[in-house]
N, C-alpha and C positions, 0 to 999 in steps of 0.2 A: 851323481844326480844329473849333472850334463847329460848323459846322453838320454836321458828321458825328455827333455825338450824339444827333440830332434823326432818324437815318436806321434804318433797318434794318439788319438786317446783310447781306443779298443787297446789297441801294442803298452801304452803306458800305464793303463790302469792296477797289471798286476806285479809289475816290477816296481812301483808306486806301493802299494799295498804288501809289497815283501820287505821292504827298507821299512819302511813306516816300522810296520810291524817287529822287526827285531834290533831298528833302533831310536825308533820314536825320536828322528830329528825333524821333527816339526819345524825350526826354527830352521835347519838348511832347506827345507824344500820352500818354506815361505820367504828366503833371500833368493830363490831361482826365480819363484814369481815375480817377485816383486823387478826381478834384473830383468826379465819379459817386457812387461809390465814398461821400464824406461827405455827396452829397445824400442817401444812403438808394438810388437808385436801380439797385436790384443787378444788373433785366433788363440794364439798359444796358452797366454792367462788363461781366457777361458777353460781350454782342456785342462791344464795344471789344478785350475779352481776345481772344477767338477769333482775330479778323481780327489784330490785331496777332501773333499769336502762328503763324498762317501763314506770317506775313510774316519772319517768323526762322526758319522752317521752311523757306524756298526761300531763304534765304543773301541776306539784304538788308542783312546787317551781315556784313562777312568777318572778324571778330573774334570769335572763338569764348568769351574774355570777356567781351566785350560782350552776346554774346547770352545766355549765361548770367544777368550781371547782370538784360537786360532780364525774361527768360521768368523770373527770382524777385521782380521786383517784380509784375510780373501775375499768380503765383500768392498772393503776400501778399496783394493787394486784392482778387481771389478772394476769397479765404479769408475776410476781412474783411468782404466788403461780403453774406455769405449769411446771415449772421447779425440781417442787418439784414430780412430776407427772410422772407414768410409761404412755410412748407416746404411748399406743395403740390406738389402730383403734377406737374403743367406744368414750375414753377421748379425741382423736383430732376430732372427728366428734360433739360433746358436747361441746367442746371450738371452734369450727366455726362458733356455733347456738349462743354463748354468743357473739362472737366478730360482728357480724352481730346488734347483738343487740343493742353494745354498740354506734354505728357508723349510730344507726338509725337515730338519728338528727343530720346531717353534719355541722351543722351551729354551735352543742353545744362542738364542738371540737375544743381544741386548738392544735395547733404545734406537740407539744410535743407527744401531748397522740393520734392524727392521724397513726403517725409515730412509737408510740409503738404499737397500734391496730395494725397494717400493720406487727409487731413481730411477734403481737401473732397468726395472722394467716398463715402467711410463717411457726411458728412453727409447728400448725395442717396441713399445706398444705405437709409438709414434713412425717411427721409424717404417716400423711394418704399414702404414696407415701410406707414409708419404710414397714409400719406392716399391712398394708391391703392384706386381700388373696382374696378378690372379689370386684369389684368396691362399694363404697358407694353412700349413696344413691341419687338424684341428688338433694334432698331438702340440702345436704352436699355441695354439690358442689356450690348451690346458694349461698348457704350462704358468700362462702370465698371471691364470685363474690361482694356479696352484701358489705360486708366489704370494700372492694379495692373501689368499687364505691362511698362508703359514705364518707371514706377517700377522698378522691381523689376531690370531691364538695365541701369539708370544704375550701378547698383553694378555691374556684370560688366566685367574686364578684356577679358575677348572680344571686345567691343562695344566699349566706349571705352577702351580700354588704359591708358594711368598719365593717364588723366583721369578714369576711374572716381570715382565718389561712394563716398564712403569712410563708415559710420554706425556710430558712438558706440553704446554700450549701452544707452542711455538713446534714442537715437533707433532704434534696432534692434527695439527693446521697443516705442514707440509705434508704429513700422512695424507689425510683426506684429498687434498689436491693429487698427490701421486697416487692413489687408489682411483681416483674420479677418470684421471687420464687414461689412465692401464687399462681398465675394463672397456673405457669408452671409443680408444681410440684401435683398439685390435680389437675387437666385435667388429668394428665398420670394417675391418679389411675380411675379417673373417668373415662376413656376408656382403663381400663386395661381386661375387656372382652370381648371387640370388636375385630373384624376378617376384613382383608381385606375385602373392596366391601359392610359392614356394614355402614347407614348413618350417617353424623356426628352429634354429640352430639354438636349441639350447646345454649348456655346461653346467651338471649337476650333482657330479660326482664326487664336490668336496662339499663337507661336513656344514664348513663353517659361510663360503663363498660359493653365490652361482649364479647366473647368467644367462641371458636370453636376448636374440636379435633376433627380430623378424624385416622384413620388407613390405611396405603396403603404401595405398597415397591413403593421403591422410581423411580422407571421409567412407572409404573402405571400412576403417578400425573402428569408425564413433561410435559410442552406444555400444560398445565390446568391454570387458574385464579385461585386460592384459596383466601378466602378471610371470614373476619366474616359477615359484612351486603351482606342479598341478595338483598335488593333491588336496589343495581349500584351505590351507592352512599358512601358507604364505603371503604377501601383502600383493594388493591389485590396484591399477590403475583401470578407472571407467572413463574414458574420454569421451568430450563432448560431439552432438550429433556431426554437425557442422564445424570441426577441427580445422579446414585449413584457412576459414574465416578467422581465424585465430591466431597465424601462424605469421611472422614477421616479412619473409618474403614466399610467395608461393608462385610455383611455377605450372599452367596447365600441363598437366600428364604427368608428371615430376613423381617419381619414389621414391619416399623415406625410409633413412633405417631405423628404425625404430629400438633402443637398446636399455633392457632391463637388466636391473644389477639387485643381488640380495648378500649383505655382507654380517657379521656378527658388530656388534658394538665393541669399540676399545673397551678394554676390563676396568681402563681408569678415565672411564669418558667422561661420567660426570664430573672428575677434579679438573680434567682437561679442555671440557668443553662450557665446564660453569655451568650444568646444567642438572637437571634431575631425570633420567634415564629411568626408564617403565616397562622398554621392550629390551629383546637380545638381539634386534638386528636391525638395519636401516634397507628401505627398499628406494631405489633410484629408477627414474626415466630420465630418457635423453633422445631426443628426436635432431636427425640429418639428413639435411637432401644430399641421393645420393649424388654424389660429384663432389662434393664440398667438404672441407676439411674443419667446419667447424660445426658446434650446436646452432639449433633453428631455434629459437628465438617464440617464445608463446606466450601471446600475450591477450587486453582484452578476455579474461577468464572470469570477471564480475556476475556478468550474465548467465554464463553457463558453465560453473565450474566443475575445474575435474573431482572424482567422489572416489576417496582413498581410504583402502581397508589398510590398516596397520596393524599387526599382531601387538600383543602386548603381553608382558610375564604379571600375573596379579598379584603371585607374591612379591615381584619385584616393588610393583605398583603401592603395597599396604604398609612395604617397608617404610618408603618414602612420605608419608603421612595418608590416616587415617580418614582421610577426603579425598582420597584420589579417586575414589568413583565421580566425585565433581571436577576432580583439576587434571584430569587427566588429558592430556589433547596432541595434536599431530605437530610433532615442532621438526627445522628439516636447518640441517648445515647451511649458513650462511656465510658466502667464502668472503664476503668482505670485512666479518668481524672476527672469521674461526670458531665462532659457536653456533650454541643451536637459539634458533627462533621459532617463536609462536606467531607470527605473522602473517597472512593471510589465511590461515586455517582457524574451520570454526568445526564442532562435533556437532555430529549431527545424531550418531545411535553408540552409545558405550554397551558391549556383549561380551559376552562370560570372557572368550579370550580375544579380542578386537576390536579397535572402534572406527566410524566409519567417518571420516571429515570430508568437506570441503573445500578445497585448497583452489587457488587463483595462479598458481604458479607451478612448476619442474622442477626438481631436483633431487638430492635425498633422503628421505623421511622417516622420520619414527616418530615413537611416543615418551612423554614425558609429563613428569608433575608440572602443569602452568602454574609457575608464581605469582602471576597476574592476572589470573582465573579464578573468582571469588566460591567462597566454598561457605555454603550454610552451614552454620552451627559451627563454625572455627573463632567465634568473638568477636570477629572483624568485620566492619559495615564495610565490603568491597563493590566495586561497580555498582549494579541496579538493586542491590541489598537496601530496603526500607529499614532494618535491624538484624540485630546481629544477637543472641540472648545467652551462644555458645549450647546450643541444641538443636534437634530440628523435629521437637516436638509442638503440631499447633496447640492450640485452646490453651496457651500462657499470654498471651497476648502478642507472640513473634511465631507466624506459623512455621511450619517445615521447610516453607520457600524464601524464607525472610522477610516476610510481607507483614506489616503491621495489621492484626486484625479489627475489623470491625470494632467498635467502640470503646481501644485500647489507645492509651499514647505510650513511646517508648523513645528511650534517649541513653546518653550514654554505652559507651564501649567497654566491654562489652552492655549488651541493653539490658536493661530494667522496663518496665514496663507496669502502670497503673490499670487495672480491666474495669470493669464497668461492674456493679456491684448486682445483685437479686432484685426484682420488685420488692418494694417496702425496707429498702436501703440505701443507702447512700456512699461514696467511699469520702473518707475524709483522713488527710494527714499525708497526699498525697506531693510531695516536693520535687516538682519538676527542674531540672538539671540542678538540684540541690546535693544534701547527702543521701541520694539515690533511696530515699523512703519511699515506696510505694502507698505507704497509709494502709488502712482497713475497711471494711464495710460496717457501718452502724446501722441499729434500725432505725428509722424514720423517729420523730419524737412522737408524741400522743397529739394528734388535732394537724399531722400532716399525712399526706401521702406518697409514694410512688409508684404509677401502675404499668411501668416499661423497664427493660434495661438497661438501654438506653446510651450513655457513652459514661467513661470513668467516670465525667466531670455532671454527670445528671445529677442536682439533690431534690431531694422529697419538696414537694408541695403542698400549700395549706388548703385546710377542708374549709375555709370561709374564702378564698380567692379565686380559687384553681379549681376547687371541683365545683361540676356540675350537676344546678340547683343551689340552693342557699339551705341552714339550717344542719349541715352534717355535720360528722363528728369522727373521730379516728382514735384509736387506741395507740399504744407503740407499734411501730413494723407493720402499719396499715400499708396494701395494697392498695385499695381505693376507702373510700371516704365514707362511712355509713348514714342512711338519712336516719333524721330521728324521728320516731314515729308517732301520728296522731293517738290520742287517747281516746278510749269510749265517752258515751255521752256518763256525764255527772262526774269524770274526773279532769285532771290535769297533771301535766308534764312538769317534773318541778325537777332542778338538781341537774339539767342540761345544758350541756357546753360542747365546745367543739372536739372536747377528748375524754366527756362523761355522756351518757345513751340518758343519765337521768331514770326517772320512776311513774309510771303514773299512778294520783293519789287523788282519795275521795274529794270533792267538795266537801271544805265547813259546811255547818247547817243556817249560814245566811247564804249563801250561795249557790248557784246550778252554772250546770252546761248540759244544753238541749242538743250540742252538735257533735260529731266527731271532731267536724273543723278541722285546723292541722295542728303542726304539732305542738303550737304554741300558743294555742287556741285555752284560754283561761276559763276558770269559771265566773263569773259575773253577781254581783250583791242581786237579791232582789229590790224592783224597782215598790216601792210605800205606794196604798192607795188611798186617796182621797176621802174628807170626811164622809160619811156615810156608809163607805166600803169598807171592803177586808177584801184579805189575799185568798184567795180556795185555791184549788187542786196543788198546791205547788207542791216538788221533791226538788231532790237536785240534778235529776234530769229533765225539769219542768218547772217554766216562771212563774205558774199560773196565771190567776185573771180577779180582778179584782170585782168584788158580789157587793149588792147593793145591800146593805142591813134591812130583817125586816122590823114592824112595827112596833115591836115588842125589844127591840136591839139598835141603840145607838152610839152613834161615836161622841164622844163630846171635843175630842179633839186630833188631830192628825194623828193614825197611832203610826206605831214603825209596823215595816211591813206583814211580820209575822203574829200582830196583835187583834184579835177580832171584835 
């Protein structure tokens, strides 16, 4: 195996490929690397890694352990032997063809060596960034794409099922950082000869990862969708009109690179990132003035923030609770905690498969269940929540928004809620923050009423106080108050009360009533006439009048009145 180190890699690949093959000593080709590898000779690694690393790509080991072990000890001496390496432009564009290579079966990676691949190409992405004096070439550029993508599937059960790479918080954390670098800092080299109004250089090619750099100043773009998929289905950046009012330092005439990134989600991002994950992929901006080797800085976004489509999966979404149509919202890597945040993003449109937010800030985005985003009808009084009833049906007294309705009180978690009862009742039994009794509605008693709905706590009112006029009356479950009514002439109202109508009844026969009067208008004794007289015409709708006797008819003494 000596003299394969001394070869090229075209010259080594199949003299490589013919030992492998009929003696499967993996383990002495990986002691030749690794003896590279401590001479300092990193070209060499690399070629050794490449070709070997084919060679586990076409199933030269049928042990899918095995090939894992081998393809992480050739990313470890990678990784290892580039430091030993002067970072020109050549040696990082030849360690982006190796890392590419090594990352070609995402299923034969574990954790570990994803996540140092992910090094070793942020190393060449940089690298390419500091010592290049003309863009390289875009077969360089796929590659670093291709890298981050094969990374990046090792984690998907889709892809490798319960073999999947599984990453730690801590290795989730250095992922996103070596993904954030890779893409962001070889895009700028790879559109470091482009000019305003030139079209953008976008890398689309892989499944999982893809890429777009354009060039513009930054008030060119505003009021534009940027974005990496064109066919509508990928996430967009809307920047604001006036961008470079925005922008931490701006230079008159100065162009930006402008660099969008669309990568798939770690397969175990939510245990990794602490978060509830809704979409399959995160979208990223990144803005640079060209010349400069870092991000610009965008701030001041209060006023006129940027407005971000984010795809989202709805099965993924319903999996994660049955409110996600409410909690659903744009959360985006915050690299000072390693997770995801719901912070400066507000939604602004939830649609069949994307929602549209808000956002005050850059960086990489997606969607997720907000835990801190209150959800009608989950039992829970959250934020601007008036109640909570664990539904979000109105007309209980907690409508579909959480709002307390009109004439309801409601309390307790989840709410309860006492409603306001019918005209001609009342609610009664109703124990406010007690044992959650809402009571019932009765009807009014006989001789009250009630002629509103009113609020829970309205009770019936009396037909002698409250209503309007004196003299009425009310039955049970009166609405309003009934008057009692005047009787004809020659009767009266007897048997009346404020929750009996009573009867009208004739005059006795000493007795009249000449009037209707009202209702309480009595009949009256006749008044006795005087000696000499008598009563004539009288009934009991008439007093009559009292008639002088004539001469032949006299009184001898006062008689009573019906005496002639």
């Amino acid at each position: 195996t000596t003299e394969i180190y001394t070869l090229s890699l075209h010259d080594a690949l199949p003299i490589l490929r013919r030992l492998l093959a009929t003696t499967a000593q993996f383990d002495e080709v990986m002691s030749g690397v690794r003896a590279e590898q401590q001479l300092g000779r990193a070209d060499k690694v690399n070629q050794l890694a490449a070709a070997t690393s084919k060679e586990l790509d076409s199933g030269a080991l049928s042990s899918l352990s095995d090939s894992k072990t081998y393809r992480t000890q050739l990313i470890d001496t990678v990784s290892l032997a580039k430091n030993s390496a002067a970072a020109t432009n050549g040696f990082a564009a030849e360690t982006a063809v190796v890392s590419s290579s090594l990352t070609n079966s995402p299923c034969h990676l574990v954790s570990d060596s994803l996540v140092k691949a992910l090094d070793i190409v942020s190393w060449a992405g940089t690298a390419l960034k500091d010592t290049s004096t003309k863009a390289p070439s875009l077969q360089t550029c796929e590659d670093v794409l291709k890298t981050i993508d094969g990374a990046t599937k090792a984690t998907q059960t889709s892809q490798c099922g319960s073999g999947a790479a599984s990453l730690t918080s801590a290795q989730a954390k250095d992922y996103m950082s070596k993904r954030q670098l890779s893409a962001f800092h070889t895009m700028l080299s790879c559109v470091m000869d482009h000019n305003k109004g030139e079209p953008a250089l976008s890398i689309s090619k892989f499944s999982g990862s893809k890429t777009t750099a354009l060039v513009s100043d930054p008030d060119s773009i505003g009021q534009q969708s940027i974005g990496v998929s064109t066919g509508g289905s990928g996430g967009t950046f809307r920047l604001p009109e006036r961008l470079s009012s925005m922008l931490s330092s701006v230079e008159a005439g100065a162009d930006y690179a402008f660099v969008l990134t669309q990568d798939l989600v770690l397969g175990n991002a939510d245990t990794a990132f602490d978060a509830e994950f809704a979409a399959d992929s995160m979208q990223g901006l990144t803005l640079n003035k060209k010349g400069t080797s870092t991000a610009t800085e965008v701030k001041n976004l209060e006023q006129q923030p940027i407005v971000l489509k984010v795809p989202f999966n709805e099965a993924k979404a319903r999996a994660k609770s049955q409110f996600w149509r409410q909690k659903i919202n744009c959360n985006f890597y915050d690299t000072s905690t390693g997770k995801m945040n719901y912070d400066g993003c507000s939604v602004v449109e939830v649609n069949a498969d994307h929602i549209l937010c808000n956002c005050t800030h850059l960086t990489d985005f997606s969607a997720g269940i907000d835990p801190n985003k209150p959800a009608c009808g989950d039992g829970k009084i959250e934020g601007t929540e008036q109640c909570d009833d664990g539904n979000t049906v109105s007309g209980d007294g907690c409508s579909d928004k959480c709002v307390v309705e009109a004439g309801h009180t409601c309390w307790g978690v989840p709410s309860v809620c006492c409603a306001p009862c019918q005209p001609g009742s009342s609610r009664t039994g109703c124990t406010i923050a007690g044992d959650r009794n809402t009571g019932t509605c009765q009807a009014c008693a006989a001789g009250k009423f009630k002629d509103v709905v009113g609020s829970y706590d309205t009770t019936c009112k009396s037909c002698i106080t409250d209503s309007v006029g004196k003299g009425n009356y009310s039955l049970g479950g009166a609405v309003t108050c009934s008057p009692h009514e005047a009787c004809p002439m020659g009767q009266e109202r007897t048997g009346h009360s404020i929750t009996n109508a009573g009867a009208c009844t004739t005059c006795s026969s000493d007795k009249f009533k000449d009037t209707v009067g009202q209702y309480d208008t009595t009949c009256q004794l006749f008044t006795p006439c005087p000696d000499g007289t008598y009563l004539s015409g009288y009934s009991i709708t008439n007093k009559g009048t009292c008639t002088i006797c004539r001469s032949e008819e006299h009184t001898s003494e006062l008689q009573s009145p019906l005496q002639s």
